[in-house]
C-alpha positions as CSV (number, residue, x, y, z in Angstrom):
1,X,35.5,-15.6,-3.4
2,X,33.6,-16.9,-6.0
3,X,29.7,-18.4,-5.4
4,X,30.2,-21.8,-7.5
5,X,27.4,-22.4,-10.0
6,X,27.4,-25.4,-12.3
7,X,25.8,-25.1,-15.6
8,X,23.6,-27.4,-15.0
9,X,22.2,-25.8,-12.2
10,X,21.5,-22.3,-13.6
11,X,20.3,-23.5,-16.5
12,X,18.1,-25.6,-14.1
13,X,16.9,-22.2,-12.4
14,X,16.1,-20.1,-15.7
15,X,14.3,-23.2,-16.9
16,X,11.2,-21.5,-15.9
17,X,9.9,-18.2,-17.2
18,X,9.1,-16.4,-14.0
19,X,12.4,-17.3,-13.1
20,X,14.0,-16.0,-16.2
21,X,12.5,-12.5,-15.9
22,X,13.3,-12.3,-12.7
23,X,17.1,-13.3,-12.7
24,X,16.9,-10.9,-16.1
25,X,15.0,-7.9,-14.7
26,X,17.2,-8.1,-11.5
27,X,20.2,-8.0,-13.8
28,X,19.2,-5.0,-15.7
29,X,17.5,-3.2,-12.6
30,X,20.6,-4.0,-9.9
31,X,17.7,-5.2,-7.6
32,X,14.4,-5.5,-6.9
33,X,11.9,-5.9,-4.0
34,X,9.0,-8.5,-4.4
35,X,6.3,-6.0,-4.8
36,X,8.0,-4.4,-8.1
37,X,9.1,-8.2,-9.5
38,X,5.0,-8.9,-8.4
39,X,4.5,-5.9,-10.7
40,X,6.5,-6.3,-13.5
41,X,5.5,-10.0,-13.7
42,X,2.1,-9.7,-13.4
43,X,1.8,-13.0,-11.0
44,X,0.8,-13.1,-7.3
45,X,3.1,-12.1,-4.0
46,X,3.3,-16.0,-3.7
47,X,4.6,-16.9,-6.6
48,X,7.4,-14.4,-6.8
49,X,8.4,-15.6,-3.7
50,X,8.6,-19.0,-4.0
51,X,10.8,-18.8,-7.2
52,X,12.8,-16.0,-5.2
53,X,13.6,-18.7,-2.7
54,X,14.4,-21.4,-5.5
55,X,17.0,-18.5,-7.1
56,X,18.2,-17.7,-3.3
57,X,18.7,-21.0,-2.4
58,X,20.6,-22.0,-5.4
59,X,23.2,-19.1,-5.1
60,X,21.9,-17.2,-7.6
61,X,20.5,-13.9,-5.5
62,X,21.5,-12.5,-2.2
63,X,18.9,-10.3,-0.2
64,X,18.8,-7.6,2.1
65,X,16.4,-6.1,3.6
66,X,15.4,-2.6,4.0
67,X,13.0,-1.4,6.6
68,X,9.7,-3.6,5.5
69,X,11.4,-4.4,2.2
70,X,13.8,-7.3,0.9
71,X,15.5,-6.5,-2.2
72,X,17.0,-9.0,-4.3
73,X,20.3,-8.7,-6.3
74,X,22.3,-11.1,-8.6
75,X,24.8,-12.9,-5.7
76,X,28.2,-10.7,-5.7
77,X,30.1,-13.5,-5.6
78,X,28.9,-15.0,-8.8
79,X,31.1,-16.1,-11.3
80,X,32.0,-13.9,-14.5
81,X,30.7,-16.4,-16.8
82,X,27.5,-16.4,-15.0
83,X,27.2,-12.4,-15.2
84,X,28.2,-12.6,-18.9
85,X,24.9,-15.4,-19.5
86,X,22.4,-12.9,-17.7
87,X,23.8,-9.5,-19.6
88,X,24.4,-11.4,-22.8
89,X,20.6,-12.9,-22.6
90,X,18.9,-9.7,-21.4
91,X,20.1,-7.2,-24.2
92,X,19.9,-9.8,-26.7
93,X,15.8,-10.5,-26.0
94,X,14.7,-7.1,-24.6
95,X,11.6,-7.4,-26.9
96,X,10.4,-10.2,-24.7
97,X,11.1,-8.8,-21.8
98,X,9.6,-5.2,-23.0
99,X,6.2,-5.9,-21.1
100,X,7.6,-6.7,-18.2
101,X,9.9,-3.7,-18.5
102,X,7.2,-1.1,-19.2
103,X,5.3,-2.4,-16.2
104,X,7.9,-1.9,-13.8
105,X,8.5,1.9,-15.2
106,X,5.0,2.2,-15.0
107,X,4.5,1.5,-11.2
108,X,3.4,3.3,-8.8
109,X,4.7,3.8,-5.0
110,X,7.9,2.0,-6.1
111,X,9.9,1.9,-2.7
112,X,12.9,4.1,-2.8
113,X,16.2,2.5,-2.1
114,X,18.9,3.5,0.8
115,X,22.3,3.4,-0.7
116,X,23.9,0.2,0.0
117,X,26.9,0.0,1.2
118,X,28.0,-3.4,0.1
């Protein structure tokens, strides 16, 4: 089963730039809690969150959660074409998403991931 994602709404979700790096960095990384996108970004716990939710709620990300963290992940029912967007879109601008990148390397007390099973 396939999550269904028009165009038009994607497009509508990476209209913003927060909302970009996210889907992008989540892409590259596999997933990410809120305290590494809050690093990586640069932007406030609040923030994050609220375009998490937006990305979430359109279909885009799925969550689990992991002790006291949520990790985000692209949705695993997403549609190839939509995959193929995000991959093509990250390796094709990984200067301006080099900062962000470097930040995320950079932090500290990143939480350490269980193995998912799923």
């Amino acid at each position: 089963m396939s999550t269904s994602i028009s165009p038009v709404e994607l497009f509508k979700c990476l209209a913003d730039e927060t909302r970009t790096k996210m889907a992008l960095l989540i892409e590259s990384e596999g997933e990410l809690c809120v305290c590494e996108l809050t690093c990586a970004l640069d932007e406030p716990q609040p923030k994050i969150s609220r375009h998490l939710a937006l990305l979430r709620n359109a279909g885009l990300l799925a969550d689990r959660r992991q002790g006291q963290w949520v990790y985000y992940r692209l949705h695993p029912s997403l549609d190839t074409w939509v995959l193929e967007v995000l991959a093509v879109t990250r390796k094709s601008n990984a200067q301006w998403l080099k900062e962000q990148v470097k930040r995320l390397q950079d932090m500290d007390g990143r939480p350490q991931r269980a193995a998912v099973c799923c």
